[in-house]
Phi, psi and omega in degrees: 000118178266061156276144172270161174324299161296012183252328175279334174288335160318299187285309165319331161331283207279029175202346183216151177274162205333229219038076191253359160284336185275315175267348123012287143000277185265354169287295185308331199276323175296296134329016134263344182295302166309309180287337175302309196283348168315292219273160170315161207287313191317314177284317172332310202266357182261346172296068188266179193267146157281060252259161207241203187184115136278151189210115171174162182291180186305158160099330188291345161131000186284234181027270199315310194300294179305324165283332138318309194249014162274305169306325186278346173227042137069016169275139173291146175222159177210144174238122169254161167249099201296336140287013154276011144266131180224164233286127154068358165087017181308284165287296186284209194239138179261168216280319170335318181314331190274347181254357161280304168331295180293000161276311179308298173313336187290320201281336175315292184310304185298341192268332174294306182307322186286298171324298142335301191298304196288347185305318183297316177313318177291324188309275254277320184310299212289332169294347156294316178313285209305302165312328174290318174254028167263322207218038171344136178272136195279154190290132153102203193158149195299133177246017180249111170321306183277002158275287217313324167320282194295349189255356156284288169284351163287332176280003186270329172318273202335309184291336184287323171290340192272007194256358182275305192294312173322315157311307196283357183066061182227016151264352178331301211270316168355132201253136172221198142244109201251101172273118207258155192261145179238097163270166203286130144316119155326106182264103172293112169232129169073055156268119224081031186261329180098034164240022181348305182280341156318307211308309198271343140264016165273344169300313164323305196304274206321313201291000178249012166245338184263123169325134174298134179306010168079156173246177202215134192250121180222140161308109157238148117020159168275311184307267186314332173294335193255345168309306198283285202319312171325323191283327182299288178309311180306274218289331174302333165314315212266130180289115184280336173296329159302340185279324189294334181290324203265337165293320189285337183287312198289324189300314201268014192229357168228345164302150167217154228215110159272122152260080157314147204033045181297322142039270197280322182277357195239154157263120199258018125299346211069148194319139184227139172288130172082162187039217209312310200285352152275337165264355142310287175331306156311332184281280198313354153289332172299301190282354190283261182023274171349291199287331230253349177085105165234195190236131182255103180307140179204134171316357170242034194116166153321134172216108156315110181265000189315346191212038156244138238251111162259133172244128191221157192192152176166143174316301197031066146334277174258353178250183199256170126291356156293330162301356176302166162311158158288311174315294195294320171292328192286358188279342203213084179249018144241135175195133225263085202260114152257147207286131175308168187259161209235165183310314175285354164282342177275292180287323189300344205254348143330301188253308166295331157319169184265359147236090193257143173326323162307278229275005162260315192296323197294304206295304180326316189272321205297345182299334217237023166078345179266126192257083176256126177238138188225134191281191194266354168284338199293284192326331180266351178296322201292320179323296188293309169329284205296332182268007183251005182251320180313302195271028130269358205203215216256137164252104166268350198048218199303329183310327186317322184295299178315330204276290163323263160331315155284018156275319212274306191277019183304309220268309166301321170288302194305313193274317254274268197359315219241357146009050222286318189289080199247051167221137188203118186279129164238119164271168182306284209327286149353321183275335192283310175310309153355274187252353189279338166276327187297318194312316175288345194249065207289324183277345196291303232285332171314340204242299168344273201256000000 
């Protein structure tokens, strides 16, 4: 997709409230991806991503940002926490892991696309299928050449009509018997060991020596039989060797790997012989390799990480992003401070998303027939709440908003069924009644909200 930045920072708009240097950012880093694909092949492979560090505390949109924006250009992601990785994978999971995850996602994407394509071709098999088992062909056959003629064509009549109702849907409830393939449960081995691609042939090996779970023949609808043959006719439909080529192209050429709490992993001491601080250190060894571009075995191929786009975040409170390895900071030469959020970032983020939290709380009640409405004092008490308990208490940044609100609104989701009254006003006064004795209790409110 070639949106320009300001067409992506647009679309960002409309799902997350400010930080508009972070997204800035990552609009220009998609749209140098675009411009990469620009150039001659020769200059293209010497081209690498510009890899970003958001830096802020929870809550503030560094996540939403990046998954907003794998969704808005259509790419595999993958979110990783950079402490479930440990040296070389002993206990935990090795880094590797993570471009096998984003492959999986690529085969997703692509498999989602193929199934497009192909969905008309399959409907038509399967209505063939569906006819086959409304109008079974009969066993044996005729030995005068001239009955059997005839018993061929009434019966194609017969099929061309019931392929008519079928169409007009007036077979739907029709019970028919349908056999269905039962597969063998899936056998875990060395799991959580960080040996993933073992894991994943030796999961080949069993399924290609232990006997198949056999088929199993069930009564179902013409509506659930076509439900089922469909899913079956895509896939056999679907080239599995083409998806695996075109996921690794799109994974390595459009995938993006969020690494979260990078953080967690650095020492704002510097290297210390021993404990903790040597297997921080071992992860950031771990991971230069990934960011700096090597090549990763995964069960559909080879995968280049050299032109995969790392988005890395963390509060980084007590350590620097200077506290990193230099290799590794030299890896990530852009970074992003993103801002606390301010009272008026608390109502915008209240109203304005194109799903903003009122209007998931209205709708949600609104299933159960209750018309909940906040009025504009209640939204800004809420605001005004939520930013005076983030700076008095634990700062969650916007999750704080959640915390509240089902607070406010406990009592009315508990009721909502049984309602006689199913219209409900929430106002400042009502929000304050709420939450204003935890406000007054500053430590309780640690364990409340």
């Amino acid at each position: 997709m070639s949106l320009t930045p300001r067409q992506v920072v647009a679309e960002l708009d409309k799902h997350i409230v400010g930080q508009t240097a972070a997204k800035k950012a990552v609009a220009v880093a998609i749209r140098n991806r675009w411009r990469r694909q620009q150039l001659p092949a020769d200059l293209r492979k010497d081209v690498t991503p510009k890899n970003i560090i958001l830096i802020g505390p929870t809550g503030v949109g560094k996540t939403e940002i990046a998954r907003r924006l794998a969704q808005l250009v259509g790419a595999p992601m993958v979110k990783v926490e950079a402490t479930k990785f440990t040296e070389v994978g002993y206990v935990g999971r090795d880094v590797e892991s993570m471009v096998r995850d984003l492959v999986e996602a690529a085969i997703g994407l692509v498999k989602q696309s193929q199934r497009e394509k192909v969905r008309e071709k399959a409907a038509e098999k399967v209505n063939d299928r569906l006819l086959d088992l409304l109008l079974p062909t009969p066993k044996g056959s005729s030995w005068e050449p001239e009955a059997e003629k005839e018993d061929q064509e009434k019966r194609q009549r017969t099929r061309e009509k019931f392929r008519e109702k079928l169409l007009a849907g007036e077979l739907e409830d029709r019970v028919v018997e349908l056999t269905i393939e039962q597969k063998t449960p899936g056998v875990q081995i060395l799991g959580g060991l960080g040996m993933e691609q073992l894991e994943a042939n030796m999961q080949d090996m069993f399924e290609r020596f232990m006997p198949r779970g056999g088929n199993q023949a069930r009564q179902v609808t013409i509506r659930e039989a076509r439900k089922i043959l469909l899913e079956q006719e895509t896939e056999q439909l679907i080239d599995r060797a083409a998806v695996s080529e075109q996921a690794i192209d799109l994974a390595e050429n459009q995938g993006i790997i969020f690494l979260d709490e990078l953080d967690k992993v650095c020492s704002p001491h510097g290297p210390v012989s021993g404990g903790a601080e040597v297997s921080r250190q071992g992860v950031q060894r771990d991971l230069l390799p990934v960011v700096e571009g090597t090549t990763v075995n995964t069960k559909h191929g080879s995968v280049k990480t050299d032109h995969v786009l790392f988005i890395a975040a963390g509060a980084f409170h007590v350590a620097k992003p200077s506290d990193l390895m230099p290799e590794l900071q030299g890896r990530f030469p852009i970074r992003v401070e993103l801002t606390d959020l301010t009272r008026d970032d608390f109502l915008r983020i209240l109203t304005e998303p194109q799903h903003s939290l009122v209007k998931q709380y209205s709708e949600l009640l609104r299933t159960e027939g209750v018309e909940l409405t906040f009025t504009p004092d209640g939204v800004e008490a809420l605001a005004e709440l939520a930013y005076d308990l983030n700076r008095t208490s634990q700062n969650i940044g916007a999750r704080r908003l959640h915390t509240i609100i089902e607070k406010v609104v406990e009592d009315v989701s508990f009721d909502g069924p049984d309602l006689e009254n199913k219209t409900v006003t929430i106002d400042g006064k009502a929000v304050r009644e709420k939450i204003g004795g935890i406000m007054q209790k500053e430590d309780l409110s640690k364990y409340i909200l």
